[in-house]
C-alpha positions in Angstrom: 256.5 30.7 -28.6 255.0 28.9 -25.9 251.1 29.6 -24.6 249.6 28.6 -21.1 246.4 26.8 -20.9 244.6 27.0 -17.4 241.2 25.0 -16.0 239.9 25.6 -13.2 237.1 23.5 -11.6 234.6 25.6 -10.1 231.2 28.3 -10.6 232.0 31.2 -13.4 230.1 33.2 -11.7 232.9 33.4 -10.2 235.9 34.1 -12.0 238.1 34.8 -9.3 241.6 33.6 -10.4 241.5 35.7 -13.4 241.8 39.6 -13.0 240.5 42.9 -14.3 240.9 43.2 -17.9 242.7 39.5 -17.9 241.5 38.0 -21.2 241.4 39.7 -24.8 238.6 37.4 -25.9 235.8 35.3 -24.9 234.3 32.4 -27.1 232.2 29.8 -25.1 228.5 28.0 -25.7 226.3 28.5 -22.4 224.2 26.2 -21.2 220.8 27.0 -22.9 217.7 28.1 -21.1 214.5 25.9 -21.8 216.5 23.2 -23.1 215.4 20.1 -21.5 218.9 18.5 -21.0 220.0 21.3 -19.1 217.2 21.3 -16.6 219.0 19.8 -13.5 221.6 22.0 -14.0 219.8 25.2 -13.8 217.6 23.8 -10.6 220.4 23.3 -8.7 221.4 26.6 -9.7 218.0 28.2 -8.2 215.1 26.1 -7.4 212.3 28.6 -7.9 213.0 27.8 -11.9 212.0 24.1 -11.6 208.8 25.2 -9.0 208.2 27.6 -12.1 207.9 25.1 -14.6 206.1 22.6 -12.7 203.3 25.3 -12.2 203.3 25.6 -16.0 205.0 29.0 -15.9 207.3 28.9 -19.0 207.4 32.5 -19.3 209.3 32.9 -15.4 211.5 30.3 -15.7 213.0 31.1 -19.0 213.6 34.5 -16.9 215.3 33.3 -14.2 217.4 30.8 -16.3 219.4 33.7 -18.1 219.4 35.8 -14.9 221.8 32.9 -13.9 223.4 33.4 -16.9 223.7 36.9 -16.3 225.8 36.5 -13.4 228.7 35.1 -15.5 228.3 37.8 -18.0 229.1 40.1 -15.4 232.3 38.4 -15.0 232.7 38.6 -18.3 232.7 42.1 -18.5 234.9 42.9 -15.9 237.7 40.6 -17.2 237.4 41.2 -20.7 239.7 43.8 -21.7 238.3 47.5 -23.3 237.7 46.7 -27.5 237.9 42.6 -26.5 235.4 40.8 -28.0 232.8 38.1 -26.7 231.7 35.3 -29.2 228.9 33.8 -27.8 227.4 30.3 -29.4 223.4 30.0 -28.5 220.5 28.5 -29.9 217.2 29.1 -29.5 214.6 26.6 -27.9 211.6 25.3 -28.9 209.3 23.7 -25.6 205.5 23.2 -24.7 204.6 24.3 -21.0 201.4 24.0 -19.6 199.9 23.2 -23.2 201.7 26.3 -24.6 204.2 25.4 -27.4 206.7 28.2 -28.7 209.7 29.4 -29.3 212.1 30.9 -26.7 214.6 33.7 -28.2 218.0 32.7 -26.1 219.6 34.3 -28.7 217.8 37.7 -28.0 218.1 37.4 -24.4 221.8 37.2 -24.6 222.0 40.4 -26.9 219.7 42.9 -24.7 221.9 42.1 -21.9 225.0 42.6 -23.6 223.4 45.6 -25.3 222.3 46.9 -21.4 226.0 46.2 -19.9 227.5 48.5 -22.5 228.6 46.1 -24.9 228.4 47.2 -28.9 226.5 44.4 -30.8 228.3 43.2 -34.1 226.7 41.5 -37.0 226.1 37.6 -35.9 226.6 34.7 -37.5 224.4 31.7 -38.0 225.4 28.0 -38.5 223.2 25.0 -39.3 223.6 22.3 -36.6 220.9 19.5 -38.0 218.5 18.0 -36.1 219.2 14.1 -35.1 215.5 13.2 -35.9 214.6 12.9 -39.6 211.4 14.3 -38.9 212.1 17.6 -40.4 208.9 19.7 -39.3 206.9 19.5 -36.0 202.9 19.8 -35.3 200.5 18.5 -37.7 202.8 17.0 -40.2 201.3 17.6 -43.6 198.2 19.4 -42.8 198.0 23.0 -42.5 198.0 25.2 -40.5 199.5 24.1 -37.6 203.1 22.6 -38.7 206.7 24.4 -37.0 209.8 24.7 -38.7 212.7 22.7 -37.3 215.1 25.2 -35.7 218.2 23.6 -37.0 220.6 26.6 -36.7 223.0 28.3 -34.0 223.8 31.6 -33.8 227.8 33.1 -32.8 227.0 36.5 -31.0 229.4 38.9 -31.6 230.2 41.4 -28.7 232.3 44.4 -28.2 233.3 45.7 -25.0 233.1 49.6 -25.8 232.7 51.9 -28.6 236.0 51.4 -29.7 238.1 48.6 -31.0 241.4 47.4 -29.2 244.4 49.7 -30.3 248.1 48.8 -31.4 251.0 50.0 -32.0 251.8 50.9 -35.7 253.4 48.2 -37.2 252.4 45.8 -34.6 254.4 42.5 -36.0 252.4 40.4 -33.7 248.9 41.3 -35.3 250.6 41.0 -38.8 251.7 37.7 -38.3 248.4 36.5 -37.0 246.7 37.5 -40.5 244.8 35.2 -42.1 244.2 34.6 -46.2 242.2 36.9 -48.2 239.7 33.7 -49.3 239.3 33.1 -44.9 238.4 36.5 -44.9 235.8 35.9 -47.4 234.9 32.8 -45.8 234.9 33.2 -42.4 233.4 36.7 -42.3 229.9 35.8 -44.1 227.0 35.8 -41.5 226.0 32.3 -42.6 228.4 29.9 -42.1 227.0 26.4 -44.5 230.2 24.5 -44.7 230.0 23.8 -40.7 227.9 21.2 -39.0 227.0 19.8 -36.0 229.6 17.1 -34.2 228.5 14.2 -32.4 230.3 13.5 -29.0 231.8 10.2 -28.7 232.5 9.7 -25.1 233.5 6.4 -24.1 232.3 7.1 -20.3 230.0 5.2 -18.8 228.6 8.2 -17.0 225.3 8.8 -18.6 224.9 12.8 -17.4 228.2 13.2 -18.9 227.7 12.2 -22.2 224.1 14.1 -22.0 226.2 16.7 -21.0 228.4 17.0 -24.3 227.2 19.3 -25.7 230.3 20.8 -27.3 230.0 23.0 -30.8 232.5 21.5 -33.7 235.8 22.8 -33.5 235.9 24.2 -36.1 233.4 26.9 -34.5 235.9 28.1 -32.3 239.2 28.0 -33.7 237.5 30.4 -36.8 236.6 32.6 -33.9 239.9 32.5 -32.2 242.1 32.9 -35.4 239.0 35.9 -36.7 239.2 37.9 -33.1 242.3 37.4 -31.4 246.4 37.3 -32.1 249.5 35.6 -31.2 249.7 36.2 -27.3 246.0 36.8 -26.6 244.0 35.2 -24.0 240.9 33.2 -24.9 238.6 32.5 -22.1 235.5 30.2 -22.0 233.2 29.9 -18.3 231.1 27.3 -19.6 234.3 24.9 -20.8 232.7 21.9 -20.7 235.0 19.5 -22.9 237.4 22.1 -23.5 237.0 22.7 -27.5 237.8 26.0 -27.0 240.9 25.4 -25.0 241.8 23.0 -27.6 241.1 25.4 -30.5 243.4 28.0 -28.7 246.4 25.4 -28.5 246.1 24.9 -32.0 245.6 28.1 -32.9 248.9 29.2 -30.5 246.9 31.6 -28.5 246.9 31.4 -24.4 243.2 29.7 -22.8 241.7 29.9 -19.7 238.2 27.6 -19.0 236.1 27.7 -16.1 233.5 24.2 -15.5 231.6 22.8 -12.8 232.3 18.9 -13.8 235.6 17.8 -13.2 235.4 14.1 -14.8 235.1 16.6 -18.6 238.8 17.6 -18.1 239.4 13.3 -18.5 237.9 13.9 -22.2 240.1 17.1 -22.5 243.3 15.0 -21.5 242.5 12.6 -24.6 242.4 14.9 -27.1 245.3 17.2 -25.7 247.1 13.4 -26.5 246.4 14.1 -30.1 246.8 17.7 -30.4 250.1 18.3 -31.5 249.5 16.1 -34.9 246.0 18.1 -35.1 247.8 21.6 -35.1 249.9 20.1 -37.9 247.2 18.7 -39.7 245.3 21.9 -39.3 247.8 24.3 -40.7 248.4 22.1 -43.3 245.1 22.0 -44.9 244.9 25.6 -44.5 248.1 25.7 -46.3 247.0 23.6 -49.1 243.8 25.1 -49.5 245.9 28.6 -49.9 247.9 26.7 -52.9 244.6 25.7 -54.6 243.6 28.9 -54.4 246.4 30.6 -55.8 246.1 27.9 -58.9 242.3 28.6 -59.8 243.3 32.5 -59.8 246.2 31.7 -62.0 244.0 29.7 -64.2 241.7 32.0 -64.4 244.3 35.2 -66.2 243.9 36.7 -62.8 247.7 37.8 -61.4 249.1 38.5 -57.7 250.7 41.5 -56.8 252.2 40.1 -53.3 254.7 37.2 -52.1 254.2 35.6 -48.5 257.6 37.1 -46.6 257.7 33.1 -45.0 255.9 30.9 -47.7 256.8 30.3 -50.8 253.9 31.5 -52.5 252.0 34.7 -53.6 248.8 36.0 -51.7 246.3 38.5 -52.5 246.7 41.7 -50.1 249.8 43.6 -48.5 248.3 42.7 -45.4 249.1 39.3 -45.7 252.6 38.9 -46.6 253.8 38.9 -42.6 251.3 35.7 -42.5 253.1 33.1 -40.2 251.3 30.3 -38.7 252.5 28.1 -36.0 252.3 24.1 -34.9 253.2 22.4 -32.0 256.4 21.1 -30.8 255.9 20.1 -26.9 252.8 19.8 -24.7 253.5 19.3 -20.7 251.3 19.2 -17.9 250.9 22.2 -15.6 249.5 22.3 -12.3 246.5 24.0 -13.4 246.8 22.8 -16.6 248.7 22.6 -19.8 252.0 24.5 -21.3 252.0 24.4 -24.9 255.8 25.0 -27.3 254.7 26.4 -30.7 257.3 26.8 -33.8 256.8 28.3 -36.9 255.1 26.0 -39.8 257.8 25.0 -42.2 256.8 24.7 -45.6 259.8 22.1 -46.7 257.5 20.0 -43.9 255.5 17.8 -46.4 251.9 18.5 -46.0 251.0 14.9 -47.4 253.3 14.1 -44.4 256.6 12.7 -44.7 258.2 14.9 -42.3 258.4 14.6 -38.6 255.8 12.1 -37.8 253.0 14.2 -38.8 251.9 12.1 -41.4 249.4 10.1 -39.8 247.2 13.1 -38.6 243.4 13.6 -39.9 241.4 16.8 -39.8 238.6 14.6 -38.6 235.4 15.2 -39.6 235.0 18.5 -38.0 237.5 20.5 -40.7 236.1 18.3 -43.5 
């Protein structure tokens, strides 16, 4: 199997190399309105939003942030296939204007106008992404009344385009093979997500912006989503790519990316990690191997039996649906002239997943899959 992985360096309000009903999925994290680090950003965007907040005008400039935004959700739309989904990673921000303090609902922003273009809603997910500061509560400290909660989660908006889901063909081995475990199910489907934190970006640029910049979710965040709303063969597309975790997620995951982002020097930390990701995949696939076989031994312990065999592992699992299950590493990664091609093979179970086989041995999950 080999997938395509394409970045293009421009606007994505814009998304002109890719056509109607290109992509089969969407997972990306926005810049957020009323976040101070992405100030400059949005005033070079439209300067009437940094006149706004200089006149104190909180309200209006949170406004025309996400009318920016809106412009690439347009795009989204019309790329996004009918019964595609759009995972989008926000959180809300909490500012003081003009002597005004509050809370500004990014998060419900993003879903009237999803709602408005015709998208369906789905249930959202939240995940905790821990403040930096210890101080856990903002106002008056101790003394009532006047104390805020710390906002200290994200949430992953779910979106589909249409009433309907996508259709395919009965039997479809593709979709079969992209199953994932009965216990990932379980996992991954919950609306609260508490096993996944907030990643710290370790650039080693000197560029100050850049770093500020980072603000990348774990990747853990989007390879759940890629592996949750997509299979073998789909395209996953992210316009605000940034440092290219979702990219990277999609090469592990063997699905095909396309990112769109205004910064070119982020496609120098992208190149590092690509450097890596072939032992990632592997270390990836092998956890979620092992963690399979642990599961398998509590139920055993536990008196409880399996009715099913995996048709490639050698091991049982718990539904019919999973028994096509194949999951895939990475053999090759070359340079493309817009970007990367990726060779995937099937994961071999005589590989040693405490590595001894093929090199792999020295991979880490790192802390993100922890």
């Amino acid at each position: 199997m080999e997938t395509s992985h394409d970045i293009f360096i421009g606007n994505s309000r814009s998304l002109s190399e890719i056509e109607d009903d290109g992509v089969e999925l969407v997972v990306t994290s926005p810049p957020y309105p009323m976040i101070e680090m992405w100030d400059d950003l949005f005033f070079s965007l439209n300067a009437d939003i940094e006149t706004s907040l200089d006149d104190g005008d909180g309200r209006r400039a949170f406004d025309l942030m996400h009318e920016e935004l809106a412009e690439t959700w347009e795009e989204v739309e019309r790329v996004l296939v009918d019964g595609g989904i759009a995972c989008i990673n926000i959180g809300d921000a909490t500012r003081k204007v003009d002597d005004s303090f509050r809370v500004y609902q990014n998060h419900a922003r993003i879903t009237e106008y999803f709602d408005d273009m015709g998208f369906e809603p789905l249930p959202d997910i939240l995940w905790r992404k821990p403040a930096n500061s210890a101080a856990k509560f903002m106002g008056s400290g101790m003394m009532p009344p006047n104390a805020y909660a710390t906002l200290e989660h994200e949430y992953l908006l779910v979106f589909r385009n249409g009433k309907q889901s996508r259709e395919f063909p009965s039997g479809n081995d593709v979709r079969y093979e992209s199953a994932y475990f009965w216990e990932e199910r379980n996992e991954w489907f919950s609306d609260v997500w508490e096993d996944v934190r907030g990643t710290s970006q370790e650039l080693t640029d000197a560029d100050t912006e850049l770093r500020d910049r980072s603000a990348a979710y774990p990747l853990e965040v989007p390879y759940r989503l890629i592996n949750m709303y997509s299979v073998y063969g789909d395209t996953v597309l992210d316009p605000f790519w940034g440092t290219g975790t979702t990219s990277l997620a999609a090469m592990i995951a063997a699905r095909n990316s396309v990112g769109y982002e205004l910064q070119e020097k982020f496609t120098e930390v992208f190149d590092a990690e690509v450097a890596g990701v072939a032992e990632l995949a592997h270390a990836t696939v092998s956890k979620r191997i092992r963690d399979h076989e642990e599961f398998v031994e509590r139920r055993l312990e536990a008196g409880k039996e399996f009715k099913y065999d995996a048709e490639n592992y050698d091991f049982p699992v718990t539904t019919k649906q999973e028994k096509p299950l194949q999951l895939y590493t990475i053999d090759g990664v070359e340079q493309t002239e817009s970007g990367y091609a990726v060779t995937h093979s099937p994961y071999n179970e005589s590989e040693s997943i405490d590595g001894d086989a093929g090199g792999h041995g020295q991979a880490t999950l790192g802390s993100q899959f922890q």
